[in-house]
N, CA, C and O atoms as a printed pandas DataFrame, in Angstrom:
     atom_number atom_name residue_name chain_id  residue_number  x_coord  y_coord  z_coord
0              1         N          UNK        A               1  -54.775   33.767   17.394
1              2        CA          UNK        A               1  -53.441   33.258   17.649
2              3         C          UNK        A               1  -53.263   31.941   16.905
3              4         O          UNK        A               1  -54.179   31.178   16.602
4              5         N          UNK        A               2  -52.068   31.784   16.669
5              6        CA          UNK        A               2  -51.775   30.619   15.434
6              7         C          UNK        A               2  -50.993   29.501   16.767
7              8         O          UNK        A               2  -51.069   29.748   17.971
8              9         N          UNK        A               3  -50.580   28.802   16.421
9             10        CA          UNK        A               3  -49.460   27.855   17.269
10            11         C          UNK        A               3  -48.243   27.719   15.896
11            12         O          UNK        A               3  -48.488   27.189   14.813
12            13         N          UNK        A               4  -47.046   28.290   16.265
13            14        CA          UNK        A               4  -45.871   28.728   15.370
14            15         C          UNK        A               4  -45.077   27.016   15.635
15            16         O          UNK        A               4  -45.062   26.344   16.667
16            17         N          UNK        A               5  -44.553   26.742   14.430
17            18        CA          UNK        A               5  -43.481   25.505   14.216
18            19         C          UNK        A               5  -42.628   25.332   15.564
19            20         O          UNK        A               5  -42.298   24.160   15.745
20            21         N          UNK        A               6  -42.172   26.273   16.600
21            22        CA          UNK        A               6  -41.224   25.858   17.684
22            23         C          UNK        A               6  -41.957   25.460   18.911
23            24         O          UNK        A               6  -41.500   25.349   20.049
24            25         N          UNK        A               7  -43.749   25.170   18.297
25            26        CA          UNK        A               7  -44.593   25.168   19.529
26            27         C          UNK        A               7  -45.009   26.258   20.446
27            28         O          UNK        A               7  -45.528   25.906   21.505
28            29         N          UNK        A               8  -44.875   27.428   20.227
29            30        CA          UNK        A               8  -45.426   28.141   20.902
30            31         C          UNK        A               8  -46.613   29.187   19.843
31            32         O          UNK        A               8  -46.505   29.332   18.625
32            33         N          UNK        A               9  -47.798   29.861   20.814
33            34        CA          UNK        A               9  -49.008   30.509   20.280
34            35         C          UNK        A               9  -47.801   32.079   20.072
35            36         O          UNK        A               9  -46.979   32.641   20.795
36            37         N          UNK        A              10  -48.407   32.296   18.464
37            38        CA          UNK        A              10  -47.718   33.819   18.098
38            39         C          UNK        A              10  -48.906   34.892   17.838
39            40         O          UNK        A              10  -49.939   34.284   17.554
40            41         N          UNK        A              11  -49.055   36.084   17.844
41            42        CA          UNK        A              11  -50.707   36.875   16.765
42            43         C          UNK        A              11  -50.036   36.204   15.259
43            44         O          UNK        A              11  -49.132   35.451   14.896
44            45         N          UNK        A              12  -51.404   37.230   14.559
45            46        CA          UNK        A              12  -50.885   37.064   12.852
46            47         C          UNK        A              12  -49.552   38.000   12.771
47            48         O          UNK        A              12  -48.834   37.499   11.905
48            49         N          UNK        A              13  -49.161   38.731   13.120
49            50        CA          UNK        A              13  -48.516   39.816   13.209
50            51         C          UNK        A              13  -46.922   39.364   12.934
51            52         O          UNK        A              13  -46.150   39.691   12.032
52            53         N          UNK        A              14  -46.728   38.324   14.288
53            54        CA          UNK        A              14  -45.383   37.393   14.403
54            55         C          UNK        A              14  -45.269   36.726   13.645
55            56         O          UNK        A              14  -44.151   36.780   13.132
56            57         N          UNK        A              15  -46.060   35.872   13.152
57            58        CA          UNK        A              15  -46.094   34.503   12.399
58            59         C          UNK        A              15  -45.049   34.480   11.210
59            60         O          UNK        A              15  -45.156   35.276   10.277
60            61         N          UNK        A              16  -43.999   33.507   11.276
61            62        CA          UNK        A              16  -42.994   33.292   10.038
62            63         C          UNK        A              16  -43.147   31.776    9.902
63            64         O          UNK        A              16  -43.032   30.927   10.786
64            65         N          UNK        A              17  -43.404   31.633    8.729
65            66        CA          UNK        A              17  -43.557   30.467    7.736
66            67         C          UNK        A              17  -41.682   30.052    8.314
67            68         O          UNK        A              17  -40.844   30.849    8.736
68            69         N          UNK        A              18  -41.558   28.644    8.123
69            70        CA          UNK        A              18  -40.145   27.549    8.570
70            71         C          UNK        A              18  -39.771   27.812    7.413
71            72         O          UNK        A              18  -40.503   27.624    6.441
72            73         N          UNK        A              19  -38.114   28.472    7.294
73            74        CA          UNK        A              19  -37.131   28.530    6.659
74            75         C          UNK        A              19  -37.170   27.041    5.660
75            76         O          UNK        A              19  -37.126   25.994    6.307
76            77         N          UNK        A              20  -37.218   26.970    4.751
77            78        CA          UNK        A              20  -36.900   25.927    3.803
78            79         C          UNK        A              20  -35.441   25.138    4.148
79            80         O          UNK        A              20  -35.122   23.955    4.020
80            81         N          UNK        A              21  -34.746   26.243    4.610
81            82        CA          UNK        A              21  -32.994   25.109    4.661
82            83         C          UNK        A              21  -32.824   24.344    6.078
83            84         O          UNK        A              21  -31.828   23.637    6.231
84            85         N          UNK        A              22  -33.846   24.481    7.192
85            86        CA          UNK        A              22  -34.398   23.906    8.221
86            87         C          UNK        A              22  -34.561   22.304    8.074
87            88         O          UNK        A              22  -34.268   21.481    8.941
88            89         N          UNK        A              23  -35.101   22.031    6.768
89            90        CA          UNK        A              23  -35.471   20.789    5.664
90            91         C          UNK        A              23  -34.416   19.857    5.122
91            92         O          UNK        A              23  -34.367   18.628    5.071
92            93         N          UNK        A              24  -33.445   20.970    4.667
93            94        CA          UNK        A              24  -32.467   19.939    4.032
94            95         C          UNK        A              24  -31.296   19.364    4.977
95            96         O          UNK        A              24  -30.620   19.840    5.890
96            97         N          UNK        A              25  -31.368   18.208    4.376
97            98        CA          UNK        A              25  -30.281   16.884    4.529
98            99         C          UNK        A              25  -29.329   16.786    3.993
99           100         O          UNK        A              25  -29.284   17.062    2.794
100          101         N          UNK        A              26  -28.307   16.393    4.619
101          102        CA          UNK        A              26  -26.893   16.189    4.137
102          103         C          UNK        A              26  -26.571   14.941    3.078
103          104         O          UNK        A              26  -27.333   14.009    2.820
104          105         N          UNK        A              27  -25.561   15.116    2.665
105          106        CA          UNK        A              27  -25.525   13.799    1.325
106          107         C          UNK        A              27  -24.327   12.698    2.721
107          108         O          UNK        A              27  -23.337   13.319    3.108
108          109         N          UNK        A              28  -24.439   11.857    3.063
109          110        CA          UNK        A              28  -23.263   11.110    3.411
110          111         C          UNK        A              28  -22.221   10.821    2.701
111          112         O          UNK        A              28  -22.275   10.227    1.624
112          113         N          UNK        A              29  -21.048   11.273    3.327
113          114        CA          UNK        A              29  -19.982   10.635    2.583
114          115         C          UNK        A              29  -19.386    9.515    2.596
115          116         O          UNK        A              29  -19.248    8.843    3.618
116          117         N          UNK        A              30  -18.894    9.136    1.266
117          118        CA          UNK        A              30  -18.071    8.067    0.990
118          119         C          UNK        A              30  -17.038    7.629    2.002
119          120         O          UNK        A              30  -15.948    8.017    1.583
120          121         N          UNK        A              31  -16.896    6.961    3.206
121          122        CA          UNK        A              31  -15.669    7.136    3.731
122          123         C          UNK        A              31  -15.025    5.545    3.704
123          124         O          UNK        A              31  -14.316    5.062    4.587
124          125         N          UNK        A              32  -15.472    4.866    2.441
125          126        CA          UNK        A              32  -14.961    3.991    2.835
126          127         C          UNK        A              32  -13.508    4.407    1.395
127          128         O          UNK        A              32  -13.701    5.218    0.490
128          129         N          UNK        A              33  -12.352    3.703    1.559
129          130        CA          UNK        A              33  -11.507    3.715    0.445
130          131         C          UNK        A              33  -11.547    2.818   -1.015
131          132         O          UNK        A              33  -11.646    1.603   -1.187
132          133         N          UNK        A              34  -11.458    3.663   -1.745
133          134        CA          UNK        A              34  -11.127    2.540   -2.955
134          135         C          UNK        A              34  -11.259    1.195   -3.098
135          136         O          UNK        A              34  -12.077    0.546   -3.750
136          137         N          UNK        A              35  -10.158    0.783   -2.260
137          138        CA          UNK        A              35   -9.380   -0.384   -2.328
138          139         C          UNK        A              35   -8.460   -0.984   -1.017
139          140         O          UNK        A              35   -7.423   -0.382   -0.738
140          141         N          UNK        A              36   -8.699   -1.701   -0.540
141          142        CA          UNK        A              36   -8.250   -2.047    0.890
142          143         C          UNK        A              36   -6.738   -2.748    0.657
143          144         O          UNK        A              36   -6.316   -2.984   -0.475
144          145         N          UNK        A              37   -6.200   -2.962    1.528
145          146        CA          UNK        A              37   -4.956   -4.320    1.155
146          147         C          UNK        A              37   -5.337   -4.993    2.349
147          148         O          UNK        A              37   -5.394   -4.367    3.408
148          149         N          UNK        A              38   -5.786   -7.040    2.241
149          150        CA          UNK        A              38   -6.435   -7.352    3.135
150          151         C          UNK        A              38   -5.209   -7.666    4.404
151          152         O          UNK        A              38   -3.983   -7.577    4.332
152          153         N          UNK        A              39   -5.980   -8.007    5.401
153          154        CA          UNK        A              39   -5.203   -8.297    6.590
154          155         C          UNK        A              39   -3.874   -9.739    6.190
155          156         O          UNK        A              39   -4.125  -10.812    5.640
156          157         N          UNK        A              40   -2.828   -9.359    6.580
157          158        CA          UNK        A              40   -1.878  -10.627    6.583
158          159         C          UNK        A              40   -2.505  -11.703    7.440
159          160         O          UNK        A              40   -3.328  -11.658    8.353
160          161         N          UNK        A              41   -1.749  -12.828    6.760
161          162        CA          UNK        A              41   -2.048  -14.411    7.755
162          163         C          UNK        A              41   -0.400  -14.374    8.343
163          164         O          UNK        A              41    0.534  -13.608    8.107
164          165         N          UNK        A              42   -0.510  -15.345    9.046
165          166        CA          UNK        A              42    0.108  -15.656    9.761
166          167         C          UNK        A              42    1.717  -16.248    8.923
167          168         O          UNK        A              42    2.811  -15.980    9.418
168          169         N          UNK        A              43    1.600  -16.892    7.895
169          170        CA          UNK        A              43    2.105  -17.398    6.603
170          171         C          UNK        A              43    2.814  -16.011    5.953
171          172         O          UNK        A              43    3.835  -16.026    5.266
172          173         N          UNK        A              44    2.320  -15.240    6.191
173          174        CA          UNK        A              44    2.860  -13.764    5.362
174          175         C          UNK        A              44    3.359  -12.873    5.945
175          176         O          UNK        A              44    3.477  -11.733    5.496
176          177         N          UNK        A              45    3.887  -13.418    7.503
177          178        CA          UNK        A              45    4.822  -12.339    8.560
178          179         C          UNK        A              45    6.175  -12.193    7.927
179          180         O          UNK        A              45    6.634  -12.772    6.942
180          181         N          UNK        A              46    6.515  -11.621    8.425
181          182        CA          UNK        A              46    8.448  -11.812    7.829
182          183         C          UNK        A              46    8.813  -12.194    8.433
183          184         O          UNK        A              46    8.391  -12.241    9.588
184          185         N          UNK        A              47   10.590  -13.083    7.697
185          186        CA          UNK        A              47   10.929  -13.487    8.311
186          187         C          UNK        A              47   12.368  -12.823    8.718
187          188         O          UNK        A              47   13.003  -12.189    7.875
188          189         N          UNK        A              48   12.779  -12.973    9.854
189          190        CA          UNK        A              48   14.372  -11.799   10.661
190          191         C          UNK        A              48   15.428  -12.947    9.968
191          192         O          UNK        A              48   15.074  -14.113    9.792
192          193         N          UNK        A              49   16.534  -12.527    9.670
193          194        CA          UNK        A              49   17.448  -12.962    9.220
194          195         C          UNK        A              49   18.391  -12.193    9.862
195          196         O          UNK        A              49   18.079  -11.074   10.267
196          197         N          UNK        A              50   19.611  -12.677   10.030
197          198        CA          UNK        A              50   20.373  -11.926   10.746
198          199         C          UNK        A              50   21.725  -11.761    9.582
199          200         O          UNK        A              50   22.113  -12.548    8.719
200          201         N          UNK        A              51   22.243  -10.354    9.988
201          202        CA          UNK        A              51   22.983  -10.176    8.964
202          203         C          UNK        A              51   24.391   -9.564    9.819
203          204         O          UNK        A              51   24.147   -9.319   11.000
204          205         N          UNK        A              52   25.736   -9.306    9.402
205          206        CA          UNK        A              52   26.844   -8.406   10.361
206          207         C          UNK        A              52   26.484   -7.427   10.856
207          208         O          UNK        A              52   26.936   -7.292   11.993
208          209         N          UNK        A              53   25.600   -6.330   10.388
209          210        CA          UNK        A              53   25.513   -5.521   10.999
210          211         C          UNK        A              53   24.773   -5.989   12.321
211          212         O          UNK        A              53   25.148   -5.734   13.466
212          213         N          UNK        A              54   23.565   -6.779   11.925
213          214        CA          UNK        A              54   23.030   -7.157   13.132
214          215         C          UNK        A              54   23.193   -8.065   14.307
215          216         O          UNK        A              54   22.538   -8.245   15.334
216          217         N          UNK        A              55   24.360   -8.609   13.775
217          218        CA          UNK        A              55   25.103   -9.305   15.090
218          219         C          UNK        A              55   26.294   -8.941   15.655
219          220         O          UNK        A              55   26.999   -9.614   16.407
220          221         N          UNK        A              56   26.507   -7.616   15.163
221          222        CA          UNK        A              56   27.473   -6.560   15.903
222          223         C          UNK        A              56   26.837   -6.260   17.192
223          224         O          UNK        A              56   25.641   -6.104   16.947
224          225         N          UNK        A              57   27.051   -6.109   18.405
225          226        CA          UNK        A              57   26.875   -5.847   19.771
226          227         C          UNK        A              57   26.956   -3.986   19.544
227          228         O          UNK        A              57   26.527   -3.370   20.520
228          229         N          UNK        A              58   27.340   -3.321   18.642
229          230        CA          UNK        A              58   27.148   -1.849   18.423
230          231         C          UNK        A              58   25.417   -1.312   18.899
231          232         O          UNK        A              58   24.380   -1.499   18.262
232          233         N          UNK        A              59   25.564   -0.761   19.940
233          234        CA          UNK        A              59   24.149    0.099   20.133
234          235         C          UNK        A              59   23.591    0.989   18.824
235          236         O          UNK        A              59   24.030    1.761   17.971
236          237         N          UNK        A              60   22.667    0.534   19.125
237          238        CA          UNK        A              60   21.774    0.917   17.315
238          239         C          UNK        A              60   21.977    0.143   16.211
239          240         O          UNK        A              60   21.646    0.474   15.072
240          241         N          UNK        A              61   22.605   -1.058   16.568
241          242        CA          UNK        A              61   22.694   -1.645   14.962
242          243         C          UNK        A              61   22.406   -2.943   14.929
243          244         O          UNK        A              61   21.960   -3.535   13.946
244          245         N          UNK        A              62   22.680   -3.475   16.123
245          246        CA          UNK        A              62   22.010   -5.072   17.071
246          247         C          UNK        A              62   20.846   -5.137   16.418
247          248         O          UNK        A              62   20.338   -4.061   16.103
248          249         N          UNK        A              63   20.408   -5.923   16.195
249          250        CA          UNK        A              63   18.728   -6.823   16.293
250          251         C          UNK        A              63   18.481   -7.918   17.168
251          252         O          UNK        A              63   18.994   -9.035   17.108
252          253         N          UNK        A              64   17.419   -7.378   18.211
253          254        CA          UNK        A              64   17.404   -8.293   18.819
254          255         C          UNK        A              64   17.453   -9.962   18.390
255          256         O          UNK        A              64   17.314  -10.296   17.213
256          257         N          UNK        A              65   17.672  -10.978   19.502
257          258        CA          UNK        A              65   17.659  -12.233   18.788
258          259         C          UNK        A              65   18.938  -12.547   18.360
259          260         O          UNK        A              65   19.383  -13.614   18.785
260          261         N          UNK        A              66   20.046  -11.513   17.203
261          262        CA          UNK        A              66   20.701  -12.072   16.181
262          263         C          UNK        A              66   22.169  -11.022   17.052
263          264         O          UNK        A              66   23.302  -11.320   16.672
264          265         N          UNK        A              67   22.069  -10.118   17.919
265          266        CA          UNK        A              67   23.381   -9.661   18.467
266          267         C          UNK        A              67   23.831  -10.478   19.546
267          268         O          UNK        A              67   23.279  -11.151   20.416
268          269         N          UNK        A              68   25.161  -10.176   19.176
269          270        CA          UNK        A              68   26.244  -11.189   20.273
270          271         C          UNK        A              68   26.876  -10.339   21.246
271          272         O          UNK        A              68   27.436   -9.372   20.730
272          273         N          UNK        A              69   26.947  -10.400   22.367
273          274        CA          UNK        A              69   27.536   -9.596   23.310
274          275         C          UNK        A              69   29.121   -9.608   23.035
275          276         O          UNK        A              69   29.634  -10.658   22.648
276          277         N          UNK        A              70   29.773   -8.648   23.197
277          278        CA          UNK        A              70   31.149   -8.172   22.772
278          279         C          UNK        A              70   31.220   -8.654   21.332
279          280         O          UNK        A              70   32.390   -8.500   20.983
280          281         N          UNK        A              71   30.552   -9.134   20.400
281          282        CA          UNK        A              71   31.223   -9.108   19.082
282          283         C          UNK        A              71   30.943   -7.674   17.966
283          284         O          UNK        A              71   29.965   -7.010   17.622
284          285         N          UNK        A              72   31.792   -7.679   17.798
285          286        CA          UNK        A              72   31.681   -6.311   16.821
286          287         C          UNK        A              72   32.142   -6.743   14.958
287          288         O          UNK        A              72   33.320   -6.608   14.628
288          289         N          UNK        A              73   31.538   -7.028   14.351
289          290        CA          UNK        A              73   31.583   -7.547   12.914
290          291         C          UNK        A              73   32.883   -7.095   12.325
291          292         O          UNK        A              73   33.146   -5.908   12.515
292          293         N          UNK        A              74   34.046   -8.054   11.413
293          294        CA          UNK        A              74   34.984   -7.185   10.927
294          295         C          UNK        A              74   34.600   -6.492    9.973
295          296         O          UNK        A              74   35.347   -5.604    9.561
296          297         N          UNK        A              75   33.341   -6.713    9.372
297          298        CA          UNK        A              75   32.722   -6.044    7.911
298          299         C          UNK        A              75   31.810   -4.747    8.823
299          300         O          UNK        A              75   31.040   -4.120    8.095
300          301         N          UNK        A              76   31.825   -4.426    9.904
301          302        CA          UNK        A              76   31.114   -3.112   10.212
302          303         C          UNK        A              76   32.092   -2.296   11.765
303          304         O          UNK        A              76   31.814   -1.333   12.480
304          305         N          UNK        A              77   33.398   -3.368   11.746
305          306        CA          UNK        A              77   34.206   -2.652   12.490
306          307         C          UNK        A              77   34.106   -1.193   12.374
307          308         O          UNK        A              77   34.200   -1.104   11.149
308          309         N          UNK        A              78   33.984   -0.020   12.781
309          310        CA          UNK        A              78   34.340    1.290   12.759
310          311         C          UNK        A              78   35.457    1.787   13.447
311          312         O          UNK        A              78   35.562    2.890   13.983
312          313         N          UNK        A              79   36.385    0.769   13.379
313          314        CA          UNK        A              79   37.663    1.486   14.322
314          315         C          UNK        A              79   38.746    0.939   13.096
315          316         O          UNK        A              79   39.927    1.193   13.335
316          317         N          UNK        A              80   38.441    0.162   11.715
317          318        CA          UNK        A              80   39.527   -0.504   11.062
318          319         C          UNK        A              80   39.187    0.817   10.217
319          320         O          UNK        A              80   38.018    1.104    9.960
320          321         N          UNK        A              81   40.326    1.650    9.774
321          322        CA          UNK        A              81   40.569    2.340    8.249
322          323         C          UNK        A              81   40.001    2.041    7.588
323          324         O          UNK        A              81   40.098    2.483    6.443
């Protein structure tokens, strides 16, 4: 009786030699990117500006901060022709 690669006793009869692809290793991949774009500072946030549309009181077109309650812009009126 032999003692077979998975640890256990086989006859000659059983006995198989370990598959060769048992062996091989994987290649790791690359996962890093190219080229990064680094993190912003604090210096490189944007800045909100407020514009008519956005100080129209119109739901969906307000920005916070820069809308006025009841004003509706004459340059984004939607009720003037």
């Amino acid at each position: 009786m032999r003692k077979h690669w998975e640890g256990y006793y086989v006859c000659q009869e059983d006995w198989e030699v370990r598959h060769p692809q048992d062996f091989v290793r994987g290649v790791a991949d690359k996962v890093v990117p190219p080229w990064t774009q680094p993190e912003p500072n604090d210096s490189d946030s944007f800045i909100l500006f407020c514009t008519p549309n956005g100080i129209t009181a119109i739901a969906g077109t307000g920005v916070a901060g820069c809308a006025v309650a009841g004003y509706i812009s004459p340059l984004f009126d939607p009720s003037i022709p």
